[in-house]
C-alpha positions as CSV (number, residue, x, y, z in Angstrom):
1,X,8.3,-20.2,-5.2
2,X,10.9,-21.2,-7.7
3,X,8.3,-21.5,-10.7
4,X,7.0,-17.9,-9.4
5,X,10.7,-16.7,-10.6
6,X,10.6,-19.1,-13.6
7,X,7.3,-17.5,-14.8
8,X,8.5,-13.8,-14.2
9,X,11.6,-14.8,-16.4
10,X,9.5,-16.1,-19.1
11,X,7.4,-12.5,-19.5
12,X,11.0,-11.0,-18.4
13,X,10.9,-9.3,-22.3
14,X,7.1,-7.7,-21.6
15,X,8.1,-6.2,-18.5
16,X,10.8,-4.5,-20.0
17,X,8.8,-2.7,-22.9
18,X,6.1,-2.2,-20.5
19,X,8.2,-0.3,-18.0
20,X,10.3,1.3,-21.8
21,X,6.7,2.6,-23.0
22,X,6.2,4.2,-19.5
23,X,9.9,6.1,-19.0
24,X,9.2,7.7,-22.5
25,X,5.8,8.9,-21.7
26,X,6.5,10.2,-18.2
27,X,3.6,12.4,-16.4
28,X,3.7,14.3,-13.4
29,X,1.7,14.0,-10.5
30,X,-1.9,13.8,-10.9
31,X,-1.8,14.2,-15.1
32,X,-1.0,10.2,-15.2
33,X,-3.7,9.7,-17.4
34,X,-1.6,8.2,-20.2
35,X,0.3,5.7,-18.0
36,X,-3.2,5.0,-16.2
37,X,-4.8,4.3,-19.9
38,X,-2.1,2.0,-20.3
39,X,-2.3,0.4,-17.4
40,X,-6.1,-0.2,-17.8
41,X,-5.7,-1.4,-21.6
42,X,-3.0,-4.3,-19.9
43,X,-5.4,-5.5,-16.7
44,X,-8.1,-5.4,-19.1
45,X,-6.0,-7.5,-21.7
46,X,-5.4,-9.6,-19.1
47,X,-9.2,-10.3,-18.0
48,X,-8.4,-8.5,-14.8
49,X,-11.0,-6.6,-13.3
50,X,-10.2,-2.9,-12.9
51,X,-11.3,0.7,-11.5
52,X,-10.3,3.6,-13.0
53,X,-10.5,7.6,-11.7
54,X,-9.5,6.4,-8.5
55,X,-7.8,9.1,-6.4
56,X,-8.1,11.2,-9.6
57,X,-5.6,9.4,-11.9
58,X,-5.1,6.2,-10.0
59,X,-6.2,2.5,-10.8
60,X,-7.7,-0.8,-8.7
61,X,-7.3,-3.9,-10.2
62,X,-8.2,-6.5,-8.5
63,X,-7.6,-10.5,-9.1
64,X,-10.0,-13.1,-7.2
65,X,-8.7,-16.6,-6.6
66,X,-10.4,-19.8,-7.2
67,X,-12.0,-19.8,-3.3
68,X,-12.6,-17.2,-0.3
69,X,-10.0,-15.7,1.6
70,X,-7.9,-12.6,3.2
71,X,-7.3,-9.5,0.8
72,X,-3.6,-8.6,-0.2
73,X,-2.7,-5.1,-1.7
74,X,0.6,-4.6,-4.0
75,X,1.1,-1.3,-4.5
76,X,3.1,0.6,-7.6
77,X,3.2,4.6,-7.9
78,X,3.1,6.3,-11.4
79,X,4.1,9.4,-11.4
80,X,7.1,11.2,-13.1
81,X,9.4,14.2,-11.9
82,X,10.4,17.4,-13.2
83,X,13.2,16.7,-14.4
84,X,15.4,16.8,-17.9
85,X,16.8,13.5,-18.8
86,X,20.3,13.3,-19.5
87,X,20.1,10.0,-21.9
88,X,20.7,8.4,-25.1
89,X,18.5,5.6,-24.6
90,X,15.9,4.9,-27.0
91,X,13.4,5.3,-24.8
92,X,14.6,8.1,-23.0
93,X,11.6,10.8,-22.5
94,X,9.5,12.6,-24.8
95,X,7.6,15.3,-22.5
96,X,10.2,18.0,-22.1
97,X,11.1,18.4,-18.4
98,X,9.8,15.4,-17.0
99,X,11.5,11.9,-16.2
100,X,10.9,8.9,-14.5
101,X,14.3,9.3,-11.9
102,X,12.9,7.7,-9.6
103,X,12.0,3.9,-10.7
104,X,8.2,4.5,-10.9
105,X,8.0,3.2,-14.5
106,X,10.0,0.2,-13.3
107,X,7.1,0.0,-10.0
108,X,4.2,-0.1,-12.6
109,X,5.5,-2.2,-15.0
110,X,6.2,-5.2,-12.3
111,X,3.1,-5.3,-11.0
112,X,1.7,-5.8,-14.5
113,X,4.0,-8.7,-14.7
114,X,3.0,-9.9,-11.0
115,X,-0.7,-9.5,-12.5
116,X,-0.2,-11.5,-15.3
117,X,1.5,-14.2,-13.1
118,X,-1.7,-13.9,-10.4
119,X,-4.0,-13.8,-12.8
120,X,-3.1,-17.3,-14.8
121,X,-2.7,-18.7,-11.3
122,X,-5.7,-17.3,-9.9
123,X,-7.4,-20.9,-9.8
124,X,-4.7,-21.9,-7.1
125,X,-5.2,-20.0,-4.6
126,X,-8.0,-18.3,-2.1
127,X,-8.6,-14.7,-1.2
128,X,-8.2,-11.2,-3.5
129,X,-5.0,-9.8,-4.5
130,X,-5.7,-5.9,-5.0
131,X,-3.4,-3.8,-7.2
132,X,-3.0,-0.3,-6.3
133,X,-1.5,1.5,-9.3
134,X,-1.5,4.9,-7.6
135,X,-0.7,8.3,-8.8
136,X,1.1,11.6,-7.0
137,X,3.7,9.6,-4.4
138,X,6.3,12.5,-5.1
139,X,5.0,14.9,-3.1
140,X,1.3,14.8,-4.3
141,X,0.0,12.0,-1.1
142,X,-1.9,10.0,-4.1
143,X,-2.6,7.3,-1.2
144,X,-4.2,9.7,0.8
145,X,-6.8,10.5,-2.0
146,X,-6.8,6.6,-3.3
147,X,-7.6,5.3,0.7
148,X,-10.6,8.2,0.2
149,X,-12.0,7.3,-2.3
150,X,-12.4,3.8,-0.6
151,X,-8.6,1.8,-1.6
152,X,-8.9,-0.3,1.5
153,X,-12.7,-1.4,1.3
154,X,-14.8,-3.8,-0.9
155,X,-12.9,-6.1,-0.5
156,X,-11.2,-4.6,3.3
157,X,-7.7,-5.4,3.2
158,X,-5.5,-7.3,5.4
159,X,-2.4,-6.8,4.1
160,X,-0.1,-4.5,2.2
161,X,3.0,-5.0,0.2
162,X,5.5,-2.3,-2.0
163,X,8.7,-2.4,-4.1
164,X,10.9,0.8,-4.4
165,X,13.9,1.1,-6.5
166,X,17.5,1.0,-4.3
167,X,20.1,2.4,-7.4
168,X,23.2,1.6,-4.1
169,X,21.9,-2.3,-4.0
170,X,23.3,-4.7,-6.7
171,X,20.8,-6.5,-8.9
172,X,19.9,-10.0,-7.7
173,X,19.2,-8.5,-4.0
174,X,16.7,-7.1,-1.9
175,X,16.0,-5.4,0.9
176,X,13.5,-6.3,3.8
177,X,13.1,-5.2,7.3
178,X,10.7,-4.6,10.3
179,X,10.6,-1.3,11.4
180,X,11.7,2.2,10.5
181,X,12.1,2.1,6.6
182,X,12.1,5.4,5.5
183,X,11.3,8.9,7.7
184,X,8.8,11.1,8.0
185,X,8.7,14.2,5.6
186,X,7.3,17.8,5.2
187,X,8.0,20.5,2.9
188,X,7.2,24.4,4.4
189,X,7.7,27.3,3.0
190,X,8.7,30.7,4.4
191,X,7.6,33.7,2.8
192,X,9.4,37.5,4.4
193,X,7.6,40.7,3.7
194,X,9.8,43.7,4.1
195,X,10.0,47.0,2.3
196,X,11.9,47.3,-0.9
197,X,14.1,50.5,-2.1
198,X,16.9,51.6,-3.8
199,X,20.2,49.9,-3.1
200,X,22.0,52.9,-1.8
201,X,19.9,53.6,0.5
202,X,19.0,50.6,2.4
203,X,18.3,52.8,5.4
204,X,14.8,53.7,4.4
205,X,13.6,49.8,3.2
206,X,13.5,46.7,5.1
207,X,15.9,44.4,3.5
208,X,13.6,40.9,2.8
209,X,17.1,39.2,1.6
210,X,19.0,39.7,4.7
211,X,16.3,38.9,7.2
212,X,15.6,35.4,4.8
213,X,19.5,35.6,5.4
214,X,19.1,35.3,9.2
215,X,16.2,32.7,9.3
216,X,18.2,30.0,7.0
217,X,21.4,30.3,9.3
218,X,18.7,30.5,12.7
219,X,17.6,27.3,11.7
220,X,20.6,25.1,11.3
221,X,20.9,25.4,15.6
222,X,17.3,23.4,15.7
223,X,18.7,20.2,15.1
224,X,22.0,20.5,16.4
225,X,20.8,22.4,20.1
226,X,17.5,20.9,20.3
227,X,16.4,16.9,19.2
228,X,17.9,14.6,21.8
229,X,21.3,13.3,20.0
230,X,21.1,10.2,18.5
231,X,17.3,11.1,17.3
232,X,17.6,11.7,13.3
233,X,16.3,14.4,12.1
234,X,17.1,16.5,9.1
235,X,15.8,20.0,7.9
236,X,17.3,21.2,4.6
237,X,16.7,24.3,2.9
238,X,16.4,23.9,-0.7
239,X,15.7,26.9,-2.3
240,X,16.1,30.7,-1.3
241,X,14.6,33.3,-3.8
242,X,14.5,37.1,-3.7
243,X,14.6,39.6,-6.2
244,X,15.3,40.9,-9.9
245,X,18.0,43.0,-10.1
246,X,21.6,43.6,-8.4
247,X,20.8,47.4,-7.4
248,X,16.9,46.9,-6.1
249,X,15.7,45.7,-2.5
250,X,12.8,43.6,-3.0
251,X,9.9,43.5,-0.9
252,X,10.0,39.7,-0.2
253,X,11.8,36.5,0.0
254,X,11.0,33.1,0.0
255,X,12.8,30.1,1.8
256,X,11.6,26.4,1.3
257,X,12.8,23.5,2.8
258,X,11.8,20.3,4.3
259,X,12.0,18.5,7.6
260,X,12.8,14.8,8.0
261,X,12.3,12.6,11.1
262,X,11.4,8.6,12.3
263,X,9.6,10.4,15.0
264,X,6.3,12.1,14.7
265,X,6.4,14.0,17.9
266,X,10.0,15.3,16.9
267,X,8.3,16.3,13.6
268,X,5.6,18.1,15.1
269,X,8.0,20.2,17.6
270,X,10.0,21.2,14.9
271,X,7.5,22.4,12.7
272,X,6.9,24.7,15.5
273,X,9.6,25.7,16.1
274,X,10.5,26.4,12.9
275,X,7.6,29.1,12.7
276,X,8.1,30.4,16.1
277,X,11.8,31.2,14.7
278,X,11.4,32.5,11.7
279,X,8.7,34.8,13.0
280,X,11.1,36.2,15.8
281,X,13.9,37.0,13.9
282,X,11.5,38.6,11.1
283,X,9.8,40.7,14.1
284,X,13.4,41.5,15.1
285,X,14.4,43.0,12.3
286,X,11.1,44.9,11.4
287,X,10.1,42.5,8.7
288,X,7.0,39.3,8.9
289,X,7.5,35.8,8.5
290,X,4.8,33.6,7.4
291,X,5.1,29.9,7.4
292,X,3.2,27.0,5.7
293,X,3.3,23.4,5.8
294,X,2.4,22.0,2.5
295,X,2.6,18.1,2.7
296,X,3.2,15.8,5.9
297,X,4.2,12.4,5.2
298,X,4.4,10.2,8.4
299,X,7.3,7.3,8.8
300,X,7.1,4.6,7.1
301,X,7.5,1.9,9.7
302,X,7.4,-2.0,8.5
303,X,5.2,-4.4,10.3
304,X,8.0,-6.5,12.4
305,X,5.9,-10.1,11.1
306,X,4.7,-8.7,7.6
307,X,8.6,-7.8,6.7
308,X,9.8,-11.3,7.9
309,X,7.1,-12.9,5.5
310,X,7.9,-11.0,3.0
311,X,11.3,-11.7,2.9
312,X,11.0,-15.3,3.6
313,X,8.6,-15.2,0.2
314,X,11.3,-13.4,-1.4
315,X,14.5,-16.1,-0.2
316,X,12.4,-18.7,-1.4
317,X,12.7,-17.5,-4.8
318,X,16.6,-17.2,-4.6
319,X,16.6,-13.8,-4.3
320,X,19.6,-12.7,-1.8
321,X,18.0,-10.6,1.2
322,X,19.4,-8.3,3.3
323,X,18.2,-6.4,5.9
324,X,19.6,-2.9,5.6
325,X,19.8,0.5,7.1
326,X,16.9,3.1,7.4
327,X,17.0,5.9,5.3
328,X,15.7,9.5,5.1
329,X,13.9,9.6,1.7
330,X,10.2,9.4,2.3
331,X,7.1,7.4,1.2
332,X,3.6,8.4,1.4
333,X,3.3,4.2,0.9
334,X,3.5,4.7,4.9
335,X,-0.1,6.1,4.9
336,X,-1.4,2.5,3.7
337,X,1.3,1.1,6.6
338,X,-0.5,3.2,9.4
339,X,-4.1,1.3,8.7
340,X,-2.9,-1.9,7.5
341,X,0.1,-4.4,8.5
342,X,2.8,-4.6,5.6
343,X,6.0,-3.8,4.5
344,X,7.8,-1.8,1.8
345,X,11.0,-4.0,0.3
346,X,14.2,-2.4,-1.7
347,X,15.0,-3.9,-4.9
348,X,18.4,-3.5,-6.2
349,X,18.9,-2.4,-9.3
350,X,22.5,-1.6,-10.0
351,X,24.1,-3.2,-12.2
352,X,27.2,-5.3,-11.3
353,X,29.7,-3.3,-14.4
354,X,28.2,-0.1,-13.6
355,X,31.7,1.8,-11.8
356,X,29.3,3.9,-10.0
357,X,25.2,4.0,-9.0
358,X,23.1,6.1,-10.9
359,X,21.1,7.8,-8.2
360,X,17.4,8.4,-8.2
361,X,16.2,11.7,-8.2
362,X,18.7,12.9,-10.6
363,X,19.1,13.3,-14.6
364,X,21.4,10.3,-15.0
365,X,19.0,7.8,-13.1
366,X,18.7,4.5,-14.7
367,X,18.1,0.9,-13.4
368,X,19.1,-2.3,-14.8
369,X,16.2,-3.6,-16.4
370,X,17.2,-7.6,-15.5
371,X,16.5,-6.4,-12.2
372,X,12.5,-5.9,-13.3
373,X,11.7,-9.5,-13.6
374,X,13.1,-10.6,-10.0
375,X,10.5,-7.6,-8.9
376,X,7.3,-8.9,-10.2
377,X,8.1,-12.6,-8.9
378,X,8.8,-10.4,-5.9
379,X,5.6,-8.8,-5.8
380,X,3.6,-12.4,-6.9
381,X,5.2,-14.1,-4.7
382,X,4.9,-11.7,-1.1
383,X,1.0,-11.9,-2.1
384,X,1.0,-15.8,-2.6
385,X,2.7,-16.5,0.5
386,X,0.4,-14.0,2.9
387,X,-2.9,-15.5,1.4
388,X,-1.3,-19.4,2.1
389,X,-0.1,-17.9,5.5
């Protein structure tokens, strides 16, 4: 496995403009047409065989070896966020409002490097590796649409492997364990009808802003006085929006949030409740609650045996591997994980003389790009040692 790290360190300069070309050209979900054109123009480069339009935006490549054997997916997402980058990098962003804060550049342009690796070593081994370049992961379930239009199939998979970013883990380490990874996610939103008026005379409207008022504190008792302690569960409120103007009641309010669990049945009874809730205190204060669920990512839960190859794949390089904690971000990688055994692994990419992280999700995110290299041996190296396994 050592010459799988030597060759990722010899391309170490390619990954790194591959993954610089991304971050400035970042696209949101489902519009990744740009970084799926590039992606495309390098498997093609590369002699790889590709499909494009999959899942809308998304991309299959796939790279046969030199005799029969079991299928292995490696996975990279592509989309962007909305989000204004606060950089003076080079290659910071050129769409206005969008950013790559969350490592999906980095994602993409490893498993281009994996490819390359695969692909010149192609002859050595048996079985496919399939590369799923997929769009949408924030929020958008692009696996969900890329497993419709046939992900898993032609060749059927056996296996499935993922990086993700960890800006709190030092480059030069990874992270790989069995079991709970990440949680299970929703988002909802609650919309409250009342009746608007004048602000002096609140006596003949239905104030939308107080009963939204109500509802947000309501919900902060269904964790607390009803999941079994010990169970984690999260719901947070994000945003709260109603009205224009300091002296006018509005005639709605709007209240979105998420909920995030390890346990599907805890997810499902707080959904409920959740509507239940808001709906009660609406109805007793004269106003309606509506409430709908807009995306449901399940767990994502490691297979105990895929994790520990993985990892072993991953030492043998010598790459440091620890097994961390869960966490309560979410991945809808953990669609793939419910039909096929695999594991997602955290790659560390903070750099030792940085005083603090740089967290995802947020305007200052960066990585340390000598992290990128370790990734796509990473990636090459998970899929090399599942096929000889």
């Amino acid at each position: 496995m050592r010459e799988i790290l030597s060759a990722a360190q010899s391309i170490a300069g390619e990954v790194v403009a591959d993954r610089r070309a991304i971050h400035a050209h970042p696209e949101l979900a489902y519009r990744e047409r740009e970084t799926a054109a590039f992606v495309e123009a390098r498997l093609g480069k590369l002699g790889i065989e590709f499909r494009g339009g999959v899942g809308e935006t998304g991309v299959i490549g796939l790279v046969r070896g030199g005799r029969p054997g079991h299928t292995v997916l490696l996975r990279a997402d592509m989309d962007a966020l909305p989000i204004t980058e606060e950089s003076d990098a080079t290659y910071t962003s050129q769409n206005s409002g969008v950013m790559h804060a969350c490592g999906h550049d980095g994602h993409t342009a490893m498993l281009l490097g994996a490819a390359r690796i695969l692909q010149e070593r192609r002859a050595q081994f048996a079985g496919v590796v399939k590369l799923m370049f997929q769009p949408a992961e924030e929020g958008g379930a692009g696996a969900v649409k890329m497993i419709n239009d046939g992900l898993l199939d032609d060749p059927p998979v056996n296996a499935a492997f993922a990086i993700h970013v960890n800006h709190e883990t030092p480059t030069g380490t990874m992270i790989a364990r069995g079991g709970p990874l990440m949680a299970g996610a929703n988002s909802f939103t609650i919309a409250v009808t009342g009746r608007g008026g004048h602000a002096s005379r609140p006596q003949h409207a239905i104030d939308p802003v107080v009963v939204a008022s109500q509802i947000v504190v309501a919900l902060q008792t269904l964790v607390s006085r009803e999941v079994e302690p010990g169970v984690p569960a999260v719901i947070t409120l994000g945003a709260l929006q109603a009205g224009t103007a300091f002296n006018v009641i509005p005639d709605r309010a709007k209240i979105m949030g998420t909920i995030r669990t390890y346990d599907d049945g805890v997810m499902e009874r707080l959904e409920a409740r959740i509507e239940a809730l808001a709906k009660g205190v609406a109805s007793a204060l004269r106003a309606e609650a509506e409430v709908e669920i807009h995306m449901h990512y399940p767990p994502t839960i490691n297979n105990e045996a895929m994790a520990e190859l993985a990892g072993g794949a991953i030492r043998g390089l010598g790459i440091n591997v620890v097994q961390g904690s869960p966490i309560m971000a979410a991945e809808d990688f953990s669609f793939v994980l419910q039909r096929v055994p695999g594991a997602m692994l955290g790659l560390g990419v903070r750099k030792p003389g940085w005083a603090q992280a740089k967290p995802v999700h947020t305007a200052q995110f960066d990585l340390d790009e000598d992290a990128l290299p370790l990734g796509a041996a990473a990636y090459a190296a998970m899929a090399l040692e599942f096929l000889s396994s």
